[in-house]
C-alpha positions in Angstrom: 26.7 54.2 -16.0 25.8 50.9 -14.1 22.6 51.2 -11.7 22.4 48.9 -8.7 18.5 47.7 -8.1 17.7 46.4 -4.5 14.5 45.5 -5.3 13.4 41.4 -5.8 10.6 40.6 -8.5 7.3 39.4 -8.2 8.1 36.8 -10.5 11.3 35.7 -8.5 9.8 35.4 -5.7 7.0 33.5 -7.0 9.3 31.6 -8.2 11.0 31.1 -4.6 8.2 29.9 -2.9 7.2 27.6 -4.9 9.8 26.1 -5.0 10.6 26.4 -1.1 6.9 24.5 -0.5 7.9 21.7 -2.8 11.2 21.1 -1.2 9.8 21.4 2.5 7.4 18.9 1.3 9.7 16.4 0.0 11.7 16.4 3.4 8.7 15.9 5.2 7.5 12.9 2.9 11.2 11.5 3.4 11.7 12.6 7.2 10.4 9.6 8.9 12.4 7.1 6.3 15.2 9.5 7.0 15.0 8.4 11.0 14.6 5.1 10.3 17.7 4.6 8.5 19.4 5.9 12.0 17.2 3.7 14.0 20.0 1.6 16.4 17.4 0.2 18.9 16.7 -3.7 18.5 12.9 -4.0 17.5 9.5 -4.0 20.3 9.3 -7.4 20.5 4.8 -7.9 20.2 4.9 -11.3 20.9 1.8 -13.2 19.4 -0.7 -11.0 17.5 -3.4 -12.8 19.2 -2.4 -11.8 22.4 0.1 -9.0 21.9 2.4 -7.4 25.0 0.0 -4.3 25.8 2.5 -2.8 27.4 5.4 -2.6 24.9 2.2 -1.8 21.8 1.3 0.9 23.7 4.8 2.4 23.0 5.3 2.0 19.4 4.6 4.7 17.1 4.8 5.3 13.2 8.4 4.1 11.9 8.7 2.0 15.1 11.0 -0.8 14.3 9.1 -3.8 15.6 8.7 -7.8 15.6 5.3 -9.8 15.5 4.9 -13.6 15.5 1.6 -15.1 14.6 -0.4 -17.7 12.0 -0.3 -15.7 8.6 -3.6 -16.3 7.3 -5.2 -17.9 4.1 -7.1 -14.8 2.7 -4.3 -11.8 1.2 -4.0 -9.6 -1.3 -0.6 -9.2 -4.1 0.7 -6.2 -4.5 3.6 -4.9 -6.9 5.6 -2.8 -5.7 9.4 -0.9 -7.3 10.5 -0.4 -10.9 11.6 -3.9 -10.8 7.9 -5.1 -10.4 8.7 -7.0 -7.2 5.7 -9.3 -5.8 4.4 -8.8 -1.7 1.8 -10.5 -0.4 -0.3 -8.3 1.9 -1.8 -10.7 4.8 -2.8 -10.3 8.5 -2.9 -12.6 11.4 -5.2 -14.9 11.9 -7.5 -13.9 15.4 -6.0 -10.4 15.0 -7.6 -7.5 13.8 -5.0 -5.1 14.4 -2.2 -5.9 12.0 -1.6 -6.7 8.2 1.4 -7.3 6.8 3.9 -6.7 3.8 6.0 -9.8 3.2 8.4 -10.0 0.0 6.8 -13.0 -2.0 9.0 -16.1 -3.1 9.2 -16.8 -7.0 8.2 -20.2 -7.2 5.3 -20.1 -4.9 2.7 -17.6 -2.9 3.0 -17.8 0.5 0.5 -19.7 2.1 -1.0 -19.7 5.8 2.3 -20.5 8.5 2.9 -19.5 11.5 5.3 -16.8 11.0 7.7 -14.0 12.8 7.8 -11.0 10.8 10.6 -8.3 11.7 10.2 -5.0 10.2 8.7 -1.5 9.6 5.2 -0.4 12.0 3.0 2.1 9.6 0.3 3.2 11.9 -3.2 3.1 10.3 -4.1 6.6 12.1 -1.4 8.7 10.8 0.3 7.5 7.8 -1.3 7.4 4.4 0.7 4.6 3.3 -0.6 2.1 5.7 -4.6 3.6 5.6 -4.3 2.9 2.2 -3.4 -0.8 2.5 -5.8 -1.2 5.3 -8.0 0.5 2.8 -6.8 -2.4 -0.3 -7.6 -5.3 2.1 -10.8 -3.8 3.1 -12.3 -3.9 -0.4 -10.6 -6.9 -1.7 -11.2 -9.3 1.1 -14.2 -7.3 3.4 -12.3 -7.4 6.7 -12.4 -4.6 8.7 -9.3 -4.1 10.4 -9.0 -1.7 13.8 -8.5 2.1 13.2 -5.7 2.3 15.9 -3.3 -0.7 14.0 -0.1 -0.9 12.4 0.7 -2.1 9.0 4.0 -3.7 9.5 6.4 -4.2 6.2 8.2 -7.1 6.6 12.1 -7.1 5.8 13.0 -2.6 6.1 16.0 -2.6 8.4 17.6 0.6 9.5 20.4 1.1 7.9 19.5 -1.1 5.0 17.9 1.4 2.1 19.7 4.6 1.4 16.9 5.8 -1.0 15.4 8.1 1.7 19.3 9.1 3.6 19.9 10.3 -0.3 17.0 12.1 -1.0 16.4 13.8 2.5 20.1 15.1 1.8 19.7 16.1 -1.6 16.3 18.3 -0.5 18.2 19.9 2.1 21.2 21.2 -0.8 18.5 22.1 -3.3 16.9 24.3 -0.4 19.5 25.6 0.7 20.7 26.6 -2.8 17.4 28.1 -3.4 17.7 30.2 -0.1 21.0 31.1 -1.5 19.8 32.3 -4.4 17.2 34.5 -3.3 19.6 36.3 -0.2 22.0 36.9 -3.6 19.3 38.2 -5.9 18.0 40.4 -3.1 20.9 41.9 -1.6 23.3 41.6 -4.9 21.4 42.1 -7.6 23.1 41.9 -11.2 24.5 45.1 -12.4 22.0 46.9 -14.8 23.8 49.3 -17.7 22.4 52.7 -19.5 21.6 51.7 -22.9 24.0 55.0 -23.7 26.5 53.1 -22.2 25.9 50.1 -24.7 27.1 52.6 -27.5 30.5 54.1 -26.0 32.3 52.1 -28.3 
């Protein structure tokens, strides 16, 4: 005799959510990345960090795609960054206290103080974690306070460029979506339970 069960398990369920808050997690950690990589506007052009356009900073928001010019300055820090171990050299701009940088660093030699246009990336120090925690690295390692309402700008991330976060994003989605899947199926078509008197017939 086969018995159909409607009801879900505690365990399963569990089991669901959990899952279901990890996954919404991970698109939100890759959801900004995710609109970058679609980003088609040409980047807010800030002119000199010592006297930036007011106008077009007051625009730009986390994951902005922007462009600064300004004297790199003599005090940074090195950070390694990727399973490859690549070397950046975290810097801001001398007579500016709103922006540091992230510039790749060349193999035969630091970079030194230049003036310098620097294309790429705006991580806002009030709302991503990435960029308060740099502003945070340069704080203690060189005792410069920089202004709470700044960007951390990552020299060299073009839209289009790294499909890390297009791939991820995507996969998120499929593995959420099969999880959904799975719970609508283990709710509504449960497997088929047998009688143990039935496991004897034969």
């Amino acid at each position: 005799m086969i018995k159909i069960s409607m009801s879900f398990k505690k365990k399963s369920l569990h089991l669901f959510l959990l899952l279901a808050v990890v996954l919404l997690y991970g698109m939100y950690v890759f959801f900004s990345d995710f609109l970058f990589y679609f980003h088609s506007a040409p980047p807010k052009d800030l002119g000199d960090a010592m006297s930036p356009n007011l106008s077009v900073l007051a625009t730009v928001e986390d994951g902005d795609y922007i462009k600064m010019t300004g004297i790199r300055a003599v005090q940074g820090g090195t950070l390694t960054k990727g399973l490859l171990g690549e070397k950046y050299t975290l810097f801001y701009f001398t007579g500016s206290n709103r922006f540091l940088a992230i510039q790749k660093t060349p193999e035969d030699k630091p970079l030194g103080p230049a003036y310098v246009t620097v294309v790429g990336r705006a991580y806002s120090f009030k709302t991503n974690g990435y960029a308060q925690s740099m502003n945070t690295f340069f704080n203690k390692q060189l005792f410069i306070e920089m202004s709470p309402d700044g960007f951390l700008i990552h020299s060299g991330l073009k839209p289009g460029e790294d499909k890390t976060a297009l791939v991820m994003f995507a996969l998120m989605i499929l593995l959420f979506l099969i999880n959904v899947g799975l719970m609508v199926r283990q709710t509504w078509f449960p497997p088929a339970k047998q009688d143990e008197d039935d496991l004897y017939d034969d």
